[in-house]
N, C-alpha and C positions, 0 to 999 in steps of 0.2 A: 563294494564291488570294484575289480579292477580290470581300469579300462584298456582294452591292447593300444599300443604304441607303434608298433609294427607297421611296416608296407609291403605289400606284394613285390615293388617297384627292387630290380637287384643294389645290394650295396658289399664292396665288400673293403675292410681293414685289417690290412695285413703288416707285424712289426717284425718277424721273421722270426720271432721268439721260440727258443724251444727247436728249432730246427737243428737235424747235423747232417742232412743226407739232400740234396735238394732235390733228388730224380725220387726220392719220396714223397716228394706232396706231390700228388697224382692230378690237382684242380690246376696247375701249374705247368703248361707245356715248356720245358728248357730244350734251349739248342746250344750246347755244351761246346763248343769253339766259334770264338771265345770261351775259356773257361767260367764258368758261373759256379761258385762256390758260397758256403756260408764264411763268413769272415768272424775270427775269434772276437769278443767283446771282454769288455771287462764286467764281475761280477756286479749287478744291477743293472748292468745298460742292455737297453734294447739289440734284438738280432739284426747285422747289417748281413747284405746281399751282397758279393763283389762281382764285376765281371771282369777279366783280365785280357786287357789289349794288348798284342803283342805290336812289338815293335816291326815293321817291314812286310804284315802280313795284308792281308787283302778280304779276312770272313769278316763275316757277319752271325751275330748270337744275341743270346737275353730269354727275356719268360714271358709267355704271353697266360694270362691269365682267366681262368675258364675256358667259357666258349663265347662264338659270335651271339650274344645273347641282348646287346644291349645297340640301342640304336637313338637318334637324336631328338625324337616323338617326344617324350616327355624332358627330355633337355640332360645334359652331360655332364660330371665334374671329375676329375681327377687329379689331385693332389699326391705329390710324391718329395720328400726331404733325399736329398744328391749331394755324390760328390765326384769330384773328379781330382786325381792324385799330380796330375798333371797336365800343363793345354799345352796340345800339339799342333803344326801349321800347314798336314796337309793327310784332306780326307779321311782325318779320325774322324769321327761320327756319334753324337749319343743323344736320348731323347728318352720321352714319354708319349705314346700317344694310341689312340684308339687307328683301327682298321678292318677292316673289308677281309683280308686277307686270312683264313683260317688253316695253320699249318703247323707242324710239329718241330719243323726247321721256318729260320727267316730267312729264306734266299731275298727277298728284295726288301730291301731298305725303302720306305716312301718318298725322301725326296736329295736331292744334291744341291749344294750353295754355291757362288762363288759369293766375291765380297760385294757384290749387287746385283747379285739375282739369283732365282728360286727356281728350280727346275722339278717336276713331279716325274717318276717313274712308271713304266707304262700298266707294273703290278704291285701293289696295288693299285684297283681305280679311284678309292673313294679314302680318305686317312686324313685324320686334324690331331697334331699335337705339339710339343715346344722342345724345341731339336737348338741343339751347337754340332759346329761343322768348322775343322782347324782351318777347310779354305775358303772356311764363309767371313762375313765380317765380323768375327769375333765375341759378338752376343748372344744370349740366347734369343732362339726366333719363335715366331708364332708361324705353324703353315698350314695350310687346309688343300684339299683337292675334291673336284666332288668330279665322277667319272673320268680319272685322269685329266682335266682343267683346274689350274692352278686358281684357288677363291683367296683364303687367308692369305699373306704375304708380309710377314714383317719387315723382310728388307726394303721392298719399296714404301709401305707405308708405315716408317718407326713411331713407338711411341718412345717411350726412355730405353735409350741403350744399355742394359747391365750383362756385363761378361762375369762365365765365371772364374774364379780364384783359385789356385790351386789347394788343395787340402783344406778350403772350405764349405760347410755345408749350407747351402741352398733348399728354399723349399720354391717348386714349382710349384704350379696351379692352371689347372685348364678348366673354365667354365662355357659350357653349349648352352643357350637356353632351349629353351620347348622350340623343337620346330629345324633349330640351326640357320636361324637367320641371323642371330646375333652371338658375336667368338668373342672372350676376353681370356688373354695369360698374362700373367703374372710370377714376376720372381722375388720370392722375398716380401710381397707386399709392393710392388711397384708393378704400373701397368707397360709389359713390355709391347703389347700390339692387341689390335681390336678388328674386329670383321664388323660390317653391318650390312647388310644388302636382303631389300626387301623380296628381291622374286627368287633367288639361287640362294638355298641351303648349305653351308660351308661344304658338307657332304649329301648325298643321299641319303634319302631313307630306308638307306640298307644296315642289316646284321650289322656290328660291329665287336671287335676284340679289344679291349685292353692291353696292351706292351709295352715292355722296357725293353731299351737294346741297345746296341751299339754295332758299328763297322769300325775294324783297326785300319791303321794306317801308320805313318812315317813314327809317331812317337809311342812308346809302351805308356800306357795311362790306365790306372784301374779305374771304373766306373761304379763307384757306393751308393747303394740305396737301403736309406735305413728305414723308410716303411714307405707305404702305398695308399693310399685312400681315394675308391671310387664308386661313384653311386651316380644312378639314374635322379638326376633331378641337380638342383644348384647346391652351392655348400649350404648346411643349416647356419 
């Protein structure tokens, strides 16, 4: 007899495999300027994602994935392998992260850096993910907000500082436990910042989205994501 292995709980693993139209996969909300495009691969390699920053512009884009379906209750992870073609030094923008906010465009970005300090924007109100910012200090960061109040904060409270490389790939990682009292990211396998606080939930216990995205800014940078992986609950 064979036993199900399956959860109720959402998971989803996405390699871009097999794609050539991205306004085709319909689970998939794109906000198409920034350009978001499949990027050619070579025969055997996995589908990457690009998104194309222009240089001197000021949008905002990326794909937000499903719907507000998942929230912090049973605990968060999202893992995604990135790159960036280039680091730029002012108000480029890219990240990963879950949100509150459910829309077919990303007019607002969750949060703004400088190089020691974290600012949350007033929409969304609730958003945890691990963002670089060309006029933040130079790392990737951990940040949280739970009803527009800044919880997460890697800039004031660093764990190991890892920027990243141009034309190298990185693999992110966001773990929520049950609840969202406790936040770890990671890049690469290194702990770049941690949330703990027993009474305030990095967010609410509201809906939330999955997102990639970016805001352009001073330098043209593409932003590669060669897969996605997130599921309701911590990594197995």
């Amino acid at each position: 007899m064979t036993t199900a292995t399956g959860s109720f709980l959402p998971e989803i693993k996405e390699h871009f495999i097999g794609w050539d139209v991205v306004a085709d996969r319909t689970q998939f909300a794109v906000d198409t300027d920034p350009a978001v495009e499949v990027l050619a691969t070579a025969a055997g390699a996995g589908g990457v994602i690009r998104i194309t920053m222009d240089a001197g512009q000021t949008n905002i884009g990326g794909m937000l994935i499903g719907q507000t379906q998942w929230d912090i209750t049973n605990g968060l992870y999202y893992e995604a392998r990135v790159r960036l073609t280039a680091i730029g030094a002012a108000q480029e923008r890219t990240g990963i992260w879950f949100t509150d906010l459910q829309e077919d465009t990303l007019s607002e970005y969750p949060f703004t850096q400088t190089s020691t300090a974290l600012t949350a924007v007033a929409n969304p109100e609730d958003a945890v993910g691990i963002f670089w910012e060309g006029d933040g200090p130079g790392s990737w960061v951990l940040a949280g907000q739970n009803s527009d109040s800044i919880t997460a904060d890697s800039i004031a409270s660093p764990k190991k500082l890892v920027v990243p490389v141009a034309d190298a790939w990185q693999v992110l990682a966001l773990s929520v436990a049950p609840g969202g009292n406790y936040v770890t990211a990671h890049v690469d396998g290194v702990l770049i910042g941690e949330y703990k606080n027993n009474s305030t939930p990095v967010t609410a216990d509201v809906p939330l989205i999955p997102v990639f995205g970016v805001t352009e800014g001073a330098t043209g940078i593409n932003f590669d994501v060669d897969y996605v992986w997130i599921r309701t609950g911590l990594a197995a």
